[in-house]
Backbone bond lengths (Angstrom), bond angles and torsions (degrees), N, CA, C in turn:
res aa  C-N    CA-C-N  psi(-1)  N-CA   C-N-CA  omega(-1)  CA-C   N-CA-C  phi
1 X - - - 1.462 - - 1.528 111.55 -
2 X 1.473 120.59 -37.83 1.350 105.69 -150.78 1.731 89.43 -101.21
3 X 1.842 126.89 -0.62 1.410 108.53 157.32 1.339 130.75 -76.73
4 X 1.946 105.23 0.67 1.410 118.19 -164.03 1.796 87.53 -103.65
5 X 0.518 121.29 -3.07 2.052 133.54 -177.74 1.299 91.06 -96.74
6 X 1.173 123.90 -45.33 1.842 111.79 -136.88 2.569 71.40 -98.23
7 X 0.876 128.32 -37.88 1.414 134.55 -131.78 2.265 80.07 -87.33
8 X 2.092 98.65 -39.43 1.331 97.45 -165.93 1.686 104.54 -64.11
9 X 1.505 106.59 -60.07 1.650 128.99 166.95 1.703 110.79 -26.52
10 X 1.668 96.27 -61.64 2.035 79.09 166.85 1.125 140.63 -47.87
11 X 1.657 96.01 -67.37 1.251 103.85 177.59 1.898 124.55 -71.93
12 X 0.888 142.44 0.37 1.546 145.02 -161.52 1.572 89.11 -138.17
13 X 1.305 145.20 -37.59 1.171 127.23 -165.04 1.276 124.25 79.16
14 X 1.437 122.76 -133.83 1.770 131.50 163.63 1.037 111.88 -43.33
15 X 1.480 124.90 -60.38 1.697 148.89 -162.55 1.580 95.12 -72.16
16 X 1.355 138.72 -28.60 1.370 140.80 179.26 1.569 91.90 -80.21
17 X 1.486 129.32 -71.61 1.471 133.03 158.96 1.589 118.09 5.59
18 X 1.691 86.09 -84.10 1.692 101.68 176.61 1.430 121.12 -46.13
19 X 1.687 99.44 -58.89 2.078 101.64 175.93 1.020 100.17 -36.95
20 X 2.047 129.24 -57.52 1.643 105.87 -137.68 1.519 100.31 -104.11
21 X 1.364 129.31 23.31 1.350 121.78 157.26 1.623 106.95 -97.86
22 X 1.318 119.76 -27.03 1.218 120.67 170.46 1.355 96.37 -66.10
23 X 1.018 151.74 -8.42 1.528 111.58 -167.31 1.718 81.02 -134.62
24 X 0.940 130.47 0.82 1.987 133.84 147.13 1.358 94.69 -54.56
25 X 1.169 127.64 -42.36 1.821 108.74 -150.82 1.868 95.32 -109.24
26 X 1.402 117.55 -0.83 1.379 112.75 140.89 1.270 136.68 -115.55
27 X 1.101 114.09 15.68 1.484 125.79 162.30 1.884 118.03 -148.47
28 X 1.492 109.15 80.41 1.134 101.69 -178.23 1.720 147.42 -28.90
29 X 1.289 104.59 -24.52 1.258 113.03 -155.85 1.943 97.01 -88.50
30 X 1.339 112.31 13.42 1.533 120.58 -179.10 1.683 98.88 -113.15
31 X 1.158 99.67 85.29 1.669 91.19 -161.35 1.916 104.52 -91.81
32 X 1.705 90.35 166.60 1.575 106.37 -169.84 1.092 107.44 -96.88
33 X 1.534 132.93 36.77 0.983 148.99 179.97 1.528 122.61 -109.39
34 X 1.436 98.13 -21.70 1.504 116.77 173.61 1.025 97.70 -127.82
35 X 1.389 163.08 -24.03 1.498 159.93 151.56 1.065 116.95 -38.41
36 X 1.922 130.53 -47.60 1.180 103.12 -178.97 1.467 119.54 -115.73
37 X 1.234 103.56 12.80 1.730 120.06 170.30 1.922 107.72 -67.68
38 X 1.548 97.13 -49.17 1.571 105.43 177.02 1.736 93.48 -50.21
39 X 1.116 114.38 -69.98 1.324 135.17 -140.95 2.060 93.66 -57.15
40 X 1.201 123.09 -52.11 1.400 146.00 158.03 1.463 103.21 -49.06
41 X 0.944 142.80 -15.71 1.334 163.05 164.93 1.959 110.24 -78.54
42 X 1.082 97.14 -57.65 1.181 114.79 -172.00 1.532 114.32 -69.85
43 X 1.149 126.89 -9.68 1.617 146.56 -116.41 2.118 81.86 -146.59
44 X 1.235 106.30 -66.51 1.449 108.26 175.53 1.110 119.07 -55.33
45 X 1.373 121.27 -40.40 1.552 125.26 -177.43 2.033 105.62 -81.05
46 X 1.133 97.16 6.19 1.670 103.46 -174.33 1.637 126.96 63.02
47 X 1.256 113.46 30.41 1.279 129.54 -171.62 1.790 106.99 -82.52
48 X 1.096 103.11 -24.91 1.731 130.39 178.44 1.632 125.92 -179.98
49 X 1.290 98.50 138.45 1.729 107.09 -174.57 1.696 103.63 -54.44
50 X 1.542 93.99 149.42 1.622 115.69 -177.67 1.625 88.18 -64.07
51 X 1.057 115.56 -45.42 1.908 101.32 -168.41 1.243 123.41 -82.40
52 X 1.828 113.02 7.67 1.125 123.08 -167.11 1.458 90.76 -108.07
53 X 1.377 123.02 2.11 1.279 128.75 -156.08 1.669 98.94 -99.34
54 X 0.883 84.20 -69.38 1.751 122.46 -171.03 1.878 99.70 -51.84
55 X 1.193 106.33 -54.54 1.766 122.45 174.00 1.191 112.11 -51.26
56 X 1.455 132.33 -55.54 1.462 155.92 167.65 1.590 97.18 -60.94
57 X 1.030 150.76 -101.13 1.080 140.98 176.03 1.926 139.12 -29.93
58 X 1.608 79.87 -39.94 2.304 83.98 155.18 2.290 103.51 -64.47
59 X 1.320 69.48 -44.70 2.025 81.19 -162.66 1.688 102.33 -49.19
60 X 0.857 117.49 -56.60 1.814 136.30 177.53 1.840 107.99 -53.12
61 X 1.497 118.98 -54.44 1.785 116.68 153.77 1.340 104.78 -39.73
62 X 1.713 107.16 -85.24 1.342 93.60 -176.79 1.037 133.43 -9.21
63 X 1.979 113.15 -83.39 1.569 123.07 -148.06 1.711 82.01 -53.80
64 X 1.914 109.65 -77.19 1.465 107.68 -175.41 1.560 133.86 -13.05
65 X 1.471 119.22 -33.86 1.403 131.01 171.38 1.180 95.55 -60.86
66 X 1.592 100.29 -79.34 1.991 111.39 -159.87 1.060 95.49 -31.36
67 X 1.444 136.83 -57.24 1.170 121.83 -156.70 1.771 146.02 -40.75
68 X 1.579 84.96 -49.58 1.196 114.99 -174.31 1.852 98.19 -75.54
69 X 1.246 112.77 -55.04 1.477 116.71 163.46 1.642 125.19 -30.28
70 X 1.389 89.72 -34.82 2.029 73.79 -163.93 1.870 76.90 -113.02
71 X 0.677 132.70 8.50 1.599 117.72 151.92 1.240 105.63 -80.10
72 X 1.344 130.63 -51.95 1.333 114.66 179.38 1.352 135.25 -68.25
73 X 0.931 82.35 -15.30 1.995 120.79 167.63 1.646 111.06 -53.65
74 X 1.559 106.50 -60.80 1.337 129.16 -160.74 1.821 110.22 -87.74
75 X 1.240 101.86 -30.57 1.543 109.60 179.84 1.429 111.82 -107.72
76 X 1.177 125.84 -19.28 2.033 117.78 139.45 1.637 86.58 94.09
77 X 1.659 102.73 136.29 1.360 124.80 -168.38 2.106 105.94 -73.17
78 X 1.479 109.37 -15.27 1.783 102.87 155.29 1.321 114.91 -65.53
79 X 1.457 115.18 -41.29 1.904 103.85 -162.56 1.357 98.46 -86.33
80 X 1.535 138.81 -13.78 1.405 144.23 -175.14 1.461 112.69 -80.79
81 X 1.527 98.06 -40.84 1.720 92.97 177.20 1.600 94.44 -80.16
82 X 1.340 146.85 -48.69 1.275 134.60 177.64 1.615 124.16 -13.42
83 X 2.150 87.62 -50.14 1.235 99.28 -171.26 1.641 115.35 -79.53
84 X 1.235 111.30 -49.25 1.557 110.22 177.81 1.659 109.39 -59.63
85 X 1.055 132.10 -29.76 1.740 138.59 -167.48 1.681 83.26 -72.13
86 X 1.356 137.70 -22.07 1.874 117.08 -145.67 2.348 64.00 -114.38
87 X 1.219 88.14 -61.30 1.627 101.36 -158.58 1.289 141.00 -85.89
88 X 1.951 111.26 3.64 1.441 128.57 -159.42 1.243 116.71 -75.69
89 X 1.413 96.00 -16.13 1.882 115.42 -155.20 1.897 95.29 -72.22
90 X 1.621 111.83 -33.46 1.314 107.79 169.34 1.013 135.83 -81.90
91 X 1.329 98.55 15.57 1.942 110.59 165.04 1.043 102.42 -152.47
92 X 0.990 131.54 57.11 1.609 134.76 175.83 1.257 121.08 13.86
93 X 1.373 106.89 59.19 1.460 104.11 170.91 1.713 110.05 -140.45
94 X 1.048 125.16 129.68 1.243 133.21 171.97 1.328 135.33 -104.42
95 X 1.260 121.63 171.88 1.854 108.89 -173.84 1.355 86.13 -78.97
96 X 1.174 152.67 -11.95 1.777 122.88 168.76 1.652 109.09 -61.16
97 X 1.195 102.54 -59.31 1.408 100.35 -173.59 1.626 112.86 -56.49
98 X 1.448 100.92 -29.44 1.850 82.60 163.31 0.908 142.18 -59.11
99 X 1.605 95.40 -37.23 2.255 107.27 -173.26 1.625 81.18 -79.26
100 X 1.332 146.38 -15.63 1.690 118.34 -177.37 1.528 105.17 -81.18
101 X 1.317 123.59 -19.73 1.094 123.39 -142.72 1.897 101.13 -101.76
102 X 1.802 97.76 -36.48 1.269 88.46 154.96 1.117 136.79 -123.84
103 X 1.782 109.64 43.35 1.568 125.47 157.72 1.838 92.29 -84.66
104 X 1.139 102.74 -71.97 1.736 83.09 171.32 1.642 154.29 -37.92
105 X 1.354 92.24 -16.57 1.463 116.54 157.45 1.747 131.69 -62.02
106 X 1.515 88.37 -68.46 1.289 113.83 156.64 1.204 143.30 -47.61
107 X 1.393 102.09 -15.92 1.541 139.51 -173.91 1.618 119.29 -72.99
108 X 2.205 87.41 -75.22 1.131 119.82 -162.34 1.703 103.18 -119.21
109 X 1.454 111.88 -20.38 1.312 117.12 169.42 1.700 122.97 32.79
110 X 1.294 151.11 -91.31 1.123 127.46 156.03 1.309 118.62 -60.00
111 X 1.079 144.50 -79.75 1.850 139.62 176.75 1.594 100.71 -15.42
112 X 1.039 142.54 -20.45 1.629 141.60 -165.59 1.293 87.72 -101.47
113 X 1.475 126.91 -60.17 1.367 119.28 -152.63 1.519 103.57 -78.80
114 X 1.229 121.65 -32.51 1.813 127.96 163.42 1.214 105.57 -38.78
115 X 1.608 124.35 -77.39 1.081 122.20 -146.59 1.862 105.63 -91.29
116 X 1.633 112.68 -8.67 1.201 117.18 169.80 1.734 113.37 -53.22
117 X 0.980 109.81 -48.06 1.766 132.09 175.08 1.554 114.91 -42.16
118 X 1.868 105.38 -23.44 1.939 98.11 178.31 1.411 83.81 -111.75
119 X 1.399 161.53 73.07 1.237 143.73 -167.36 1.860 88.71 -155.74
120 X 1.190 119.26 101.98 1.708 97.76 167.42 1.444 116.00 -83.24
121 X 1.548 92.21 155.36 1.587 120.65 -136.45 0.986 144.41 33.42
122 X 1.111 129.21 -4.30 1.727 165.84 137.67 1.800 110.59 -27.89
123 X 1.741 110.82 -44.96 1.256 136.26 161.95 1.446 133.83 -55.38
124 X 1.633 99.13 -23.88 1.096 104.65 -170.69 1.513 93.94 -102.36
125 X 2.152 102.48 -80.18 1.397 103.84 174.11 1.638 127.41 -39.55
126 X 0.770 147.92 17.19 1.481 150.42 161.22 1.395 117.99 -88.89
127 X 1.107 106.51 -22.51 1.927 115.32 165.37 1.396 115.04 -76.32
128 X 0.859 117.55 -24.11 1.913 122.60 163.60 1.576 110.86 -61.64
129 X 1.519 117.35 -68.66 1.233 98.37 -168.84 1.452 111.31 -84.06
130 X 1.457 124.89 -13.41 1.578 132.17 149.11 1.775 100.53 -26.93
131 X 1.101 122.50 -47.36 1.307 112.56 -175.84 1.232 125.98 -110.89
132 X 1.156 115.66 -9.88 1.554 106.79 150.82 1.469 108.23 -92.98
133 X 0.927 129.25 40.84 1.667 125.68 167.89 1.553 97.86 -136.18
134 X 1.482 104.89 13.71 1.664 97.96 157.73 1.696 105.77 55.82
135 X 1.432 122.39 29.05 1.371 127.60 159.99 1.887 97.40 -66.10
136 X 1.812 92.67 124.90 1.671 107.74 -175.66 1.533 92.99 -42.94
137 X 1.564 117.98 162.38 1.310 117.24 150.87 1.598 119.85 -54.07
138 X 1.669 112.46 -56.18 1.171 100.52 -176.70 1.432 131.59 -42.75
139 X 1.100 113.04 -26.12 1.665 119.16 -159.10 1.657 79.23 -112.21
140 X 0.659 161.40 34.58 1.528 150.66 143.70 1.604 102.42 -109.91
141 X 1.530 124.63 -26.89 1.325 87.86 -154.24 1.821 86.31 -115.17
142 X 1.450 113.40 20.34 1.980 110.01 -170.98 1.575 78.73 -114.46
143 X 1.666 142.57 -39.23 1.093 114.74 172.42 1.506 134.63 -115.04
144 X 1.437 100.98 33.57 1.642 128.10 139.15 1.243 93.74 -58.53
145 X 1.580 115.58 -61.98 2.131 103.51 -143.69 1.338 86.37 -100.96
146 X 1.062 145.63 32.82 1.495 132.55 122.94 1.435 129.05 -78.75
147 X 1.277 107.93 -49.47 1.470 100.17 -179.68 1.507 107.94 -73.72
148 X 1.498 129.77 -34.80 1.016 127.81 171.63 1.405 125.56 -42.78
149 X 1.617 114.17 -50.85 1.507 126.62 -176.26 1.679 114.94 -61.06
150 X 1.721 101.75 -43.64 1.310 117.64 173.85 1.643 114.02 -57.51
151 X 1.194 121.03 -47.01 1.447 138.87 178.15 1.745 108.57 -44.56
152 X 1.697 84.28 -54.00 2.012 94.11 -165.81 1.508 97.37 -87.69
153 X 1.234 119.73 -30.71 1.816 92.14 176.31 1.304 102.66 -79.36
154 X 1.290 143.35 -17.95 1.685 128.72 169.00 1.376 121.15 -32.54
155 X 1.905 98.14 -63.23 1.407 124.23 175.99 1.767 98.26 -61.85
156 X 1.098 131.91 -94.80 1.222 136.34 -157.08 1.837 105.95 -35.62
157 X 1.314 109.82 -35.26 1.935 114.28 -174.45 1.471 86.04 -71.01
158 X 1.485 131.96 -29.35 1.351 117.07 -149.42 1.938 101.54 -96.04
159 X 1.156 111.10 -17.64 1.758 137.81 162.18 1.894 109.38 -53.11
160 X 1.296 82.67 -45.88 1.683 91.88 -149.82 1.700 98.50 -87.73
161 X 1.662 107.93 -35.96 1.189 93.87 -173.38 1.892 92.73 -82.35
162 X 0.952 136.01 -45.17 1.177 112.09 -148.03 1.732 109.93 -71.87
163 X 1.571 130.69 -10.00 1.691 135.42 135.12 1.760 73.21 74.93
164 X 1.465 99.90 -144.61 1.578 120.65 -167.80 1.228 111.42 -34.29
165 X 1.548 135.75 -29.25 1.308 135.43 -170.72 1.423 96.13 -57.03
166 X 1.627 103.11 -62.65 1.523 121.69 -158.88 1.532 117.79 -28.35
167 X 1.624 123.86 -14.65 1.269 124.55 -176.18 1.942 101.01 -101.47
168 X 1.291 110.64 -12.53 1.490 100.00 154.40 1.121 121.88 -80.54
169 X 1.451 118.28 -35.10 1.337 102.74 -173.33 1.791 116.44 -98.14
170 X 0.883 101.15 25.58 1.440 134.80 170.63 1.253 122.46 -71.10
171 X 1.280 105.25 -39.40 1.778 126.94 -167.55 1.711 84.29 -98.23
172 X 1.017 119.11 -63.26 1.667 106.76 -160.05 1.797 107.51 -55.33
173 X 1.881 121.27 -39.79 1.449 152.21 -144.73 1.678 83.77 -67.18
174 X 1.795 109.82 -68.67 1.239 128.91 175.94 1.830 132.06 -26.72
175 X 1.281 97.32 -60.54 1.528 100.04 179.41 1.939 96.63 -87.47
176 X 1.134 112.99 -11.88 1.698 106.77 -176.02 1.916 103.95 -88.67
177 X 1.188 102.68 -21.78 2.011 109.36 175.73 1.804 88.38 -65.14
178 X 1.497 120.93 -58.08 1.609 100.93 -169.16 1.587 117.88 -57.72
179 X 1.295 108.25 -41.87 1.443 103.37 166.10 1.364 121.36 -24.64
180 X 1.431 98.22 -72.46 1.332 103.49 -166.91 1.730 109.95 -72.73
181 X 1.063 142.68 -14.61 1.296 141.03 141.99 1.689 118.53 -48.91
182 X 1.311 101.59 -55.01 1.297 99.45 162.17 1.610 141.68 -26.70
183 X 1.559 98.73 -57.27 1.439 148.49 -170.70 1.278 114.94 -69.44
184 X 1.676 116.38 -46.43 1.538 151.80 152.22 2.045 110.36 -42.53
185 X 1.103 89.21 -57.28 1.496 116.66 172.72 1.356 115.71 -48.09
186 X 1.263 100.06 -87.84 1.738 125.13 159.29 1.555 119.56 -31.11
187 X 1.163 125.13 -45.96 0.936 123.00 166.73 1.972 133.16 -52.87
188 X 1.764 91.61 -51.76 1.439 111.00 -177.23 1.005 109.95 -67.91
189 X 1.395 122.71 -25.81 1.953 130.76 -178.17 1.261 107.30 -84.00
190 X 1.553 120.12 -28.77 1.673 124.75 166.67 1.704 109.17 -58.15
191 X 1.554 101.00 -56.92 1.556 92.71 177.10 1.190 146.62 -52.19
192 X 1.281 91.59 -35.95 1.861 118.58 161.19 1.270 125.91 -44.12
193 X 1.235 101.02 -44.94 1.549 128.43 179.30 1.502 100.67 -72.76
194 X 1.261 124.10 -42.49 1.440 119.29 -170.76 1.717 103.91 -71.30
195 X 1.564 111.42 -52.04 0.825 122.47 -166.36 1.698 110.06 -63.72
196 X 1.002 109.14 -31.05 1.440 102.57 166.80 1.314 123.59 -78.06
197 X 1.303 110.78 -52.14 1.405 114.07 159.52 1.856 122.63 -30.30
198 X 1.254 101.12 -37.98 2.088 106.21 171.64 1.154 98.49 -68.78
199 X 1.389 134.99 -46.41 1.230 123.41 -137.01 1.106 101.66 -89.87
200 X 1.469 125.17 -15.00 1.496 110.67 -166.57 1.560 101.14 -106.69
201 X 1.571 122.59 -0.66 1.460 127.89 -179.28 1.970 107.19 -93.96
C-alpha cells in the first residue's frame, strides 16, 4: 500500500494528495496516517509546496466527508435505519449505534465533529449520522475543515520535518500499514462469525 501512496503522491502531486484522502474518508482502511506524512515528505524534497500539500489534502477530507453527509442527508434517517436494521450486521453497525451517534451529535455537535476528524474511522463514519441528525450544513462543513486541516498539517509538518529520516521510518510504517489492514480484516471476519453465530442460537 504505502509504495502505491508514495508512486500516487509522486507522480500526480497535490491532485494525487487530494484523490487519496478523498478516497481515505470513503474507504477507511487507506489511512491519513501514511498519506500525508509521504506527501510532507514530498514537500521537503521540493517535489510540491508544503501549502500545496496541506490545501490538497484538507480539500480531499472535505469533499470525502461532504459526501457521505449529503447522502445521508438526501436518503433520510427512516430509509437508513431500514437499511442497517435488514443489513448493519455486515458492517457492524446497528440502529443503537445510530441513536448514540446522533444523541452525541446533538449533544456536542461541533466539539464531536472537531475532534471526530483525529479519531480513525471515527472521521469518516461520523458524517452519516452528522446528516441524518440534520446537523446545519454550515456547522458541519466549517468544522469538518477545521479539524480536518488541523489533523493533515500535523501529519504532513510531521513528513516534512523528519526529510532524510523519513526513509527509516519508512521501512518500519510499511510492513506496520499491512498489519493494520490485516487487523481491519480480521476484525470484520470475527464479526461475521459472531453474527452468525447469534443468529442461529
Amino acid at each position: 500500500m504505502i509504495e502505491w501512496i508514495t508512486q500516487t503522491v509522486g507522480s500526480a502531486g497535490a491532485a494525487g494528495v487530494f484523490f487519496l484522502m478523498f478516497l481515505e474518508n470513503l474507504f477507511p482502511p487507506i489511512p491519513s496516517e501514511l498519506i500525508m506524512p509521504l506527501a510532507g515528505f514530498a514537500a521537503a524534497e521540493g517535489r510540491m509546496s508544503l501549502v500545496a500539500a496541506v490545501a490538497a489534502g484538507t480539500a480531499g477530507s472535505l469533499v470525502g466527508n461532504g459526501l457521505w453527509y449529503e447522502v445521508a442527508r438526501a436518503v433520510g434517517s427512516r430509509r437508513i435505519r431500514a437499511l442497517v436494521a435488514r443489513h448493519g450486521r455486515w458492517f457492524g453497525v446497528s440502529t443503537e449505534d445510530m441513536d448514540r451517534a446522533e444523541r452525541a451529535l446533538r449533544r456536542y455537535g461541533p466539539v464531536a465533529l472537531f475532534f471526530g476528524r483525529m479519531l480513525p474511522a471515527i472521521r469518516t463514519l461520523i458524517s452519516i449520522p452528522a446528516g441524518l441528525a440534520g446537523i446545519p450544513r454550515q456547522v458541519f462543513y466549517i468544522w469538518t475543515c477545521i479539524g480536518s486541516a488541523l489533523w493533515v498539517m500535523l501529519l504532513t509538518a510531521a513528513g516534512y520535518l523528519l526529510r532524510d529520516q523519513y526513509r527509516k521510518v519508512e521501512s518500519v510504517i510499511e510492513p506496520l500499514s499491512y498489519v493494520v489492514v490485516a487487523g481491519i480484516v480480521g476484525a470484520y471476519l470475527w464479526h461475521l462469525w459472531r453474527t452468525r453465530r447469534s443468529a442461529r442460537c
